[in-house]
Each structure stands twice: as structure tokens, then as C-alpha cells.
N, CA, C and O of each residue as an XYZ file, in Angstrom:
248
protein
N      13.721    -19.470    -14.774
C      14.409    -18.383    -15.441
C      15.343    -17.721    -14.431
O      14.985    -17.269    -13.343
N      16.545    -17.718    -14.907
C      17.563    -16.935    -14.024
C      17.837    -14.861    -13.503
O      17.742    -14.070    -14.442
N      18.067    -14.418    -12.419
C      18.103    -13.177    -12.511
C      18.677    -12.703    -13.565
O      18.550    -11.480    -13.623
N      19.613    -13.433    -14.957
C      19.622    -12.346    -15.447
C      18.856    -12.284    -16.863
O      18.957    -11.410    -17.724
N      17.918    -13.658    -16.873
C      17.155    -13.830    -18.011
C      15.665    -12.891    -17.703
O      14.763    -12.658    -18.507
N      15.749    -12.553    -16.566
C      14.575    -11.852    -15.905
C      14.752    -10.438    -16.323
O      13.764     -9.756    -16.595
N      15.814    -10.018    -16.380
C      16.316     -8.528    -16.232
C      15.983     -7.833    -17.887
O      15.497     -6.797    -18.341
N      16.632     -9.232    -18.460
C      16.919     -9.056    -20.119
C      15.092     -9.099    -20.741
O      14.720     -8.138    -21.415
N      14.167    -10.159    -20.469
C      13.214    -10.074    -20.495
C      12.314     -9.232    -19.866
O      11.171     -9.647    -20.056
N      12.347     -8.127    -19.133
C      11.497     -6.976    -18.212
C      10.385     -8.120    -17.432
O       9.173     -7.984    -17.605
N      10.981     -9.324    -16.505
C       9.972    -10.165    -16.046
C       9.580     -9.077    -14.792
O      10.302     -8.083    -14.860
N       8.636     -9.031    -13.697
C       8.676     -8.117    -12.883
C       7.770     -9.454    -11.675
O       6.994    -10.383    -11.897
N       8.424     -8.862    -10.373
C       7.654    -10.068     -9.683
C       6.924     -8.500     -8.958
O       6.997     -7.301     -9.230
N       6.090     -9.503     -7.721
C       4.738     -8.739     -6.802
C       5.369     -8.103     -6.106
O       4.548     -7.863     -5.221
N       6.674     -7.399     -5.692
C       6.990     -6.765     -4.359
C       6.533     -5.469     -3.922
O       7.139     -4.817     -3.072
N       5.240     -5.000     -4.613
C       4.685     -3.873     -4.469
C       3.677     -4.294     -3.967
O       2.866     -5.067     -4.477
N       3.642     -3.608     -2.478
C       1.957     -3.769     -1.889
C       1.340     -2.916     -1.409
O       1.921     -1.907     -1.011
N      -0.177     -3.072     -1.285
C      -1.253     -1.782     -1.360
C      -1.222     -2.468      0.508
O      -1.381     -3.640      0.849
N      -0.998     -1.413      1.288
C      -1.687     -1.792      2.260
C      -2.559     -0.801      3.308
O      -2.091      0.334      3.394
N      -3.560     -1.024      3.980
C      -4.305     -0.345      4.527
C      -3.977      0.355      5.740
O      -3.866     -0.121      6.870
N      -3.783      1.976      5.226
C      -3.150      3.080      6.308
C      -3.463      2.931      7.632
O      -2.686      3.442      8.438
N      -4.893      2.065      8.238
C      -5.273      2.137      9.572
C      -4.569      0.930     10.231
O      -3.950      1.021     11.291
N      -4.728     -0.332      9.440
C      -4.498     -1.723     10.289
C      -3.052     -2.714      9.277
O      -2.517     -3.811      9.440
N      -2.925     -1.817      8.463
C      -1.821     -2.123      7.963
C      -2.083     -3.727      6.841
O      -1.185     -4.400      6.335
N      -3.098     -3.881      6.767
C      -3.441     -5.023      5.994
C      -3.498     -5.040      4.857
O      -4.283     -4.389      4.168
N      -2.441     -5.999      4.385
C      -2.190     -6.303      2.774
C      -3.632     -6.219      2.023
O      -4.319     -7.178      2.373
N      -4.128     -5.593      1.340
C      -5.034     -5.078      0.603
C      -4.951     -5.889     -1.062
O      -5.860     -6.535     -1.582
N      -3.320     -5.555     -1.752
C      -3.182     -6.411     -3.193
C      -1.671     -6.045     -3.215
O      -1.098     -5.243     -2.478
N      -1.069     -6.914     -4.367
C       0.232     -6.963     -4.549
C       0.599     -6.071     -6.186
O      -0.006     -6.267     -7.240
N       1.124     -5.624     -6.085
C       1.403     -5.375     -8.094
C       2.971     -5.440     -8.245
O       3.828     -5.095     -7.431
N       3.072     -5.814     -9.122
C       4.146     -6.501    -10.221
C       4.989     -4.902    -10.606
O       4.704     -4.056    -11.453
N       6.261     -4.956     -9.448
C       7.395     -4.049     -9.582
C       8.892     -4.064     -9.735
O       9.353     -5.161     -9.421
N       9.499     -3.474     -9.993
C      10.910     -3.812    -10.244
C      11.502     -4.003     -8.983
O      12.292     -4.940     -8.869
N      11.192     -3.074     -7.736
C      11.666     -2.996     -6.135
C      10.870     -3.143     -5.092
O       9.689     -3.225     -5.428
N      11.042     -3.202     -4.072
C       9.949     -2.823     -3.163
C       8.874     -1.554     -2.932
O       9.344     -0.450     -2.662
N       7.866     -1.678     -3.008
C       6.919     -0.339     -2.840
C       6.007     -0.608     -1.800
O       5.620     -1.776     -1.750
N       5.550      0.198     -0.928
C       4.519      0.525     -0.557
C       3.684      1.244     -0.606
O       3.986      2.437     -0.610
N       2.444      0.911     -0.657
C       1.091      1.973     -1.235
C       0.297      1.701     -0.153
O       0.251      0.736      0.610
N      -0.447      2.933     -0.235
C      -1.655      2.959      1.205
C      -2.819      3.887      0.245
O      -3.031      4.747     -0.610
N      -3.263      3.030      1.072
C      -5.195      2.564      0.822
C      -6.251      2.515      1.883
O      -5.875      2.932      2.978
N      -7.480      2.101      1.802
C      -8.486      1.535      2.987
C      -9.118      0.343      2.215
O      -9.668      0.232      1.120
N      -8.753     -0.671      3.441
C      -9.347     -2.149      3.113
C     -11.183     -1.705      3.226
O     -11.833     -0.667      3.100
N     -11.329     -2.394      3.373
C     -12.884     -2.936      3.422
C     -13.444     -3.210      4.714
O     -14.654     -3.399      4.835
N     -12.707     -3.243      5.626
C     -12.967     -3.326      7.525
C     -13.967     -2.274      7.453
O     -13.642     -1.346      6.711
N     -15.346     -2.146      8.152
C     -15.979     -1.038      8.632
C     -15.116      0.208      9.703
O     -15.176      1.432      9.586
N     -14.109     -0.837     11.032
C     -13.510      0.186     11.414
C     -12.462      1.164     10.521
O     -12.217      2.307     10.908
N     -12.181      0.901      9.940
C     -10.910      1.380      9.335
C     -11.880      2.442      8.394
O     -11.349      3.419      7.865
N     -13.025      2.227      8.269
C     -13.748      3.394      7.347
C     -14.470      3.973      8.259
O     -14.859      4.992      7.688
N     -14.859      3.976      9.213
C     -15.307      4.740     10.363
C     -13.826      5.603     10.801
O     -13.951      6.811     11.000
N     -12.518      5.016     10.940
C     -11.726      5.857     11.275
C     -11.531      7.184     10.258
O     -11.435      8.363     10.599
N     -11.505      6.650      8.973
C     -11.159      7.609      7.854
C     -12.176      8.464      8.007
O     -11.848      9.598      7.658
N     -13.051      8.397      8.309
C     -14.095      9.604      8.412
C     -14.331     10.540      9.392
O     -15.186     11.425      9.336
N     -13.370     10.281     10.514
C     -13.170     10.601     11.347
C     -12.365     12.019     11.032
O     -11.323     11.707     10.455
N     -12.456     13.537     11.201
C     -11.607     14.554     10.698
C     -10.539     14.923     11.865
O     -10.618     15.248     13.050
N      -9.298     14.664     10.738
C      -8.234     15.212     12.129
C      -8.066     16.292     12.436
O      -8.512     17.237     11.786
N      -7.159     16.449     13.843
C      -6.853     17.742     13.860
C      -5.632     18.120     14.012
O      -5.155     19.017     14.707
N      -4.960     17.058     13.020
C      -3.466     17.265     13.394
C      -3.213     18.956     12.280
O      -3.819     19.298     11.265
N      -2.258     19.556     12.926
C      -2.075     20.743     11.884
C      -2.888     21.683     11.933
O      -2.851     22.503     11.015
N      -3.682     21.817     12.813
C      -5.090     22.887     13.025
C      -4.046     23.582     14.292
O      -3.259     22.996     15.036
N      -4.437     25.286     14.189
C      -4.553     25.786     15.197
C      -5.247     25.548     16.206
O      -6.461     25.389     16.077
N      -4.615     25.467     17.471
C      -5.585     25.597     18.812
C      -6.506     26.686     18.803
O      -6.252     27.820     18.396
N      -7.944     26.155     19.429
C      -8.841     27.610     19.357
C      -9.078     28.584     20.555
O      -9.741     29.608     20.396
């Protein structure tokens, strides 16, 4: 099917991806008109040990 039989039909390919805020790992793809990126947490133990970790970015000094 050609780009413009794609356009006319709303075909949509994968260029949207979920990927994981710590290690950056493609997580899943979903079916978009452009490029997207989405952030998530994979399934790595580190990367969920980091998230639990509380920042302190934006905190007053004490």
C-alpha cells in the first residue's frame, strides 16, 4: 500500500515508543501517526529500586 493509500485509509504504523525513564529500554511500540515518546519502568529490579529512591531535586537546602 502506497503513502497515499495509507493516509486515505487512517493505516497507522509503530513509531510510538514506551521507553524506560532509567535505562532507556524499549518497553512496547503503539501504532501513531508521528514519532512519540513515552516513559515508563521496565521490569529491571534496578530501575525499580531507582524509582523508589526519593529525589531531592527541587527541595530546599536544610
Amino acid at each position: 500500500m502506497g503513502a497515499e493509500r495509507a493516509e486515505v485509509y487512517g493505516s497507522r504504523e509503530n513509531y510510538g515508543l514506551v521507553l524506560c525513564r532509567h535505562c532507556n529500554e524499549i518497553i512496547d511500540t503503539l501504532p501513531t501517526n508521528g514519532v512519540k515518546k513515552l516513559y515508563s519502568l521496565c521490569d529491571s529490579e534496578r530501575c525499580r529500586s531507582l524509582q523508589a529512591v526519593p529525589s531531592d531535586i527541587g527541595e530546599e537546602p536544610a
